[in-house]
C-alpha positions in Angstrom: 57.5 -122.7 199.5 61.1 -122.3 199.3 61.9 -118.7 197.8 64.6 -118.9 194.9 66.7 -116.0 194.8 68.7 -114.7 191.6 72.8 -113.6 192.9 74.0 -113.9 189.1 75.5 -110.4 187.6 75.2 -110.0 184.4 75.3 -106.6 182.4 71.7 -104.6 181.5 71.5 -101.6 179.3 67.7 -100.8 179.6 67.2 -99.2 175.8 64.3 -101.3 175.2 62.9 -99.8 178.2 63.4 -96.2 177.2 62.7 -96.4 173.7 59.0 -96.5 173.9 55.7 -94.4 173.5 54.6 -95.3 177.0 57.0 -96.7 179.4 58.0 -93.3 180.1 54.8 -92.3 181.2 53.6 -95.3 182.9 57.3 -95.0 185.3 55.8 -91.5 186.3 52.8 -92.3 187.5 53.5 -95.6 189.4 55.7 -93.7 190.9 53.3 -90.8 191.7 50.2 -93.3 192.5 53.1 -95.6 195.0 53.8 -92.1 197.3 57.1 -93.9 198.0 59.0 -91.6 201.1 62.2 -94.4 201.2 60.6 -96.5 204.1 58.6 -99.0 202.3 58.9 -102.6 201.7 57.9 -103.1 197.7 57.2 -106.0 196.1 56.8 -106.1 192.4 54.9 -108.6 191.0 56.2 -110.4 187.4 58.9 -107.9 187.3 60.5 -109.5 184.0 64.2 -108.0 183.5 63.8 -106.0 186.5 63.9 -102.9 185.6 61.1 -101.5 187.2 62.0 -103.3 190.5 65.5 -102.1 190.5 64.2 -97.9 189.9 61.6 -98.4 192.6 64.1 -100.1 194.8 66.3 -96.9 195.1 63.0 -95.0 195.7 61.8 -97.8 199.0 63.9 -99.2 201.6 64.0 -102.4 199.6 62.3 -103.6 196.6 62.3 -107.6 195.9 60.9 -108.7 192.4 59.2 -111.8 191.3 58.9 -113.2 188.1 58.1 -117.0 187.2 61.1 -116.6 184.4 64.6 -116.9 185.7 66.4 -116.3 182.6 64.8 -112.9 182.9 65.8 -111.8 186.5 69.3 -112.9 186.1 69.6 -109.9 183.7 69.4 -107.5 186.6 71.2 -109.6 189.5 70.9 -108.5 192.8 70.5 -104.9 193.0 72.3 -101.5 193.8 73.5 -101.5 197.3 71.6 -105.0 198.3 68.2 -102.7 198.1 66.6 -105.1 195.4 66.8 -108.9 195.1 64.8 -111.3 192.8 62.8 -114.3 193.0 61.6 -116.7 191.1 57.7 -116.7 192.0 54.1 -117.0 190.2 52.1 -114.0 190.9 48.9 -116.6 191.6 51.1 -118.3 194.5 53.8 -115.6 196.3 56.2 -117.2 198.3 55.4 -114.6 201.2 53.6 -114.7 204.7 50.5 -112.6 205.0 51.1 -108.8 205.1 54.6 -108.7 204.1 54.7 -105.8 202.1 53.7 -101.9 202.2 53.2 -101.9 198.4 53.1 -104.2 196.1 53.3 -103.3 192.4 52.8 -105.2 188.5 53.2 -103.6 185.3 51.1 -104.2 182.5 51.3 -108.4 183.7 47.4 -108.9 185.3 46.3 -109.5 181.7 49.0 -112.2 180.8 48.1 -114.5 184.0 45.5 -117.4 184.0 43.2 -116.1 186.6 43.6 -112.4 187.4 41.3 -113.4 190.5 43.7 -115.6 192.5 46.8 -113.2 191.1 44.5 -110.2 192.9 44.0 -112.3 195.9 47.4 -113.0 196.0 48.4 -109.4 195.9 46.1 -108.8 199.1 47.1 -111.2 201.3 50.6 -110.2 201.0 50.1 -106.8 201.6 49.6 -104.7 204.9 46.1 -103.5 205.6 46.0 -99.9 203.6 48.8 -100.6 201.8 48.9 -99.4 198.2 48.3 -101.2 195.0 49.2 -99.9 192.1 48.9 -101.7 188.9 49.1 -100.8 184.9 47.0 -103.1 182.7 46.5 -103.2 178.8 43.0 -101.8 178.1 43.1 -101.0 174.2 39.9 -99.2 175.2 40.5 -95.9 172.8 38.3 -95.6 169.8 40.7 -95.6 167.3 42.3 -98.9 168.1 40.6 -101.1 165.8 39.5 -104.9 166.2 42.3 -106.0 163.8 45.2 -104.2 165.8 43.3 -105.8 169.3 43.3 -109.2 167.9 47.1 -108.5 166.5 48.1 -107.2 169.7 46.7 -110.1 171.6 48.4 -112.8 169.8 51.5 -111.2 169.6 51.5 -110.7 173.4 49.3 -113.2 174.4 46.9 -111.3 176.4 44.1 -113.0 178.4 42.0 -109.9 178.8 41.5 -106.3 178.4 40.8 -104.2 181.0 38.5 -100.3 181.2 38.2 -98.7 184.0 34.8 -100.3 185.5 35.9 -103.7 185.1 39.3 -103.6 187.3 37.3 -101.4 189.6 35.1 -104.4 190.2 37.9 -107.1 190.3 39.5 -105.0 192.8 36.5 -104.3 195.3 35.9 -108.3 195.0 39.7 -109.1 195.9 39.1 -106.6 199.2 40.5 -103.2 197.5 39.0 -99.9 197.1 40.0 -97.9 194.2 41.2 -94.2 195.0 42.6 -93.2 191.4 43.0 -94.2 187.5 44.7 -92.8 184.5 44.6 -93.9 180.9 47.7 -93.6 179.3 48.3 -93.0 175.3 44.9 -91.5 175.0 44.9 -90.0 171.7 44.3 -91.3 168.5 47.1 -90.0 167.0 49.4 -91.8 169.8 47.9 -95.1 168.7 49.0 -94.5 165.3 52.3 -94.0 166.5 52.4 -97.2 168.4 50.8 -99.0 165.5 53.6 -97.8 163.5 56.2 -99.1 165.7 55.1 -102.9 165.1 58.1 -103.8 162.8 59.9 -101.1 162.8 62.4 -101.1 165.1 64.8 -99.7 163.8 62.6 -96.8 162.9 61.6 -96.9 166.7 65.2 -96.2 168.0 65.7 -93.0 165.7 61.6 -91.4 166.1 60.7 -92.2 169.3 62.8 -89.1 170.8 61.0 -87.3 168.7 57.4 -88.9 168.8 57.1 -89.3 172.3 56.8 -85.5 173.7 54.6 -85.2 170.2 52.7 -87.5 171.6 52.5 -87.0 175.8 51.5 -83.5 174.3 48.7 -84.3 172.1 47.1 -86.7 174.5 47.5 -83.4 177.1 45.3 -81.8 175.3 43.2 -84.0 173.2 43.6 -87.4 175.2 40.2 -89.4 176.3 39.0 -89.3 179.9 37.9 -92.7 179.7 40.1 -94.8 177.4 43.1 -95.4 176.2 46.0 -97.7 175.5 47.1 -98.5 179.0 45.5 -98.0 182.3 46.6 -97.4 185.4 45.2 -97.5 188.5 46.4 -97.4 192.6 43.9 -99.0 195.3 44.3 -99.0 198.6 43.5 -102.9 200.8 41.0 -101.8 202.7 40.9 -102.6 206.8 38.6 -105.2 207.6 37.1 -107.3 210.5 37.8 -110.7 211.6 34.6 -111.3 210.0 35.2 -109.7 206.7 36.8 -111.8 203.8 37.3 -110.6 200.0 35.0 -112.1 197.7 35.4 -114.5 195.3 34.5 -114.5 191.6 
């Protein structure tokens, strides 16, 4: 498969990006759970605008970004300094030989695709043997998220599945992973409130959220849930295995 590559600059202000309740938090640990030291090829998988492609790219020796939208990528261009390009790719089919990459990263995107499994299998063939996966996924897991909000928030952002802890665990060991860490993000009940809040009010959004968001990365500090939460993410590591080993399928 020919590999389409986006050139087109076009300006990006990455508000949207900032102005939310967990963005923020989910940018600090990939990073942390990615252990980038500058000398890594990353690949991040339905990378949208770019954004988190283009930060990660200054923190790897180069970054490339796939996204099955083009429109989308064309927002970023190429990159700083030629460290970051773009192509247009489905995360079920990567345009990439085997063990191309020394992480591979997606951000809240394994829900949204048809079969998580071949997108997961994907992710493993392309990357080196104990490289690092690391992956945020909706969960919606927290107690206080109620099934009215769930079903709003999966039609709104058409979401295929939620994920806890157990279950990605699972879909990872089958795809050939082992999981080493996870970490819920917006674990508090008053955080979901917040986020709740935000539906419709963007305007709202822009002025509170500077406010509400160390409110709330301090509340779920020290009243967050071990176990659930709005987002969770996780890093794996492919596991080394024998010519006679294969991941299993679902």
């Amino acid at each position: 498969m020919q590999i389409r590559i986006s050139e087109k600059r076009s300006f990006y202000l990455p508000i949207e990006d900032f102005l939310s309740l967990n963005k923020p938090r989910e940018l600090y640990w990939v990073t942390r759970f990615l252990e980038l030291n500058g000398k890594e090829a990353l690949l991040d998988i339905a990378c949208g605008t770019g954004f988190w492609t283009r930060w990660l790219g200054r923190k790897s020796r180069y970054a490339v970004g796939v996204d099955i939208n083009l429109s989308r990528l064309t927002q970023m261009g190429q990159g700083r300094k030629g460290k970051t390009r773009f192509a247009v790719a489905s995360a079920e089919s990567l345009p990439f030989p085997n063990n191309s990459y020394d992480r591979v990263v997606s951000i809240c995107a394994l829900e949204h695709f048809q079969s998580d499994t071949r997108a997961l299998a994907e992710m493993h063939r392309v990357l080196r043997e104990e490289g690092l996966l690391v992956l945020t996924v909706d969960s919606l897991s927290h107690p206080a998220v109620d099934a009215e909000y769930r079903e709003f928030h999966r039609r709104k952002y058409f979401v295929n599945k939620y994920y806890d802890a157990e279950i990605i665990r699972v879909r990872l060991e089958r795809a050939g992973f082992e999981t080493l860490e996870h970490r819920f993000i917006m674990s508090s009940a008053l955080t979901f409130r917040f986020q709740r809040f935000f539906h419709g009010n963007t305007r709202q959004r822009a002025i509170l959220v500077p406010l509400m968001l160390p409110v709330s990365i301090l509340v779920d500090k020290l009243a967050g849930a071990a176990n659930s939460g709005m987002i969770l993410a996780i890093k794996a590591r492919k596991k080394r295995v024998s010519g006679s080993q294969r991941p299993q399928s679902m």
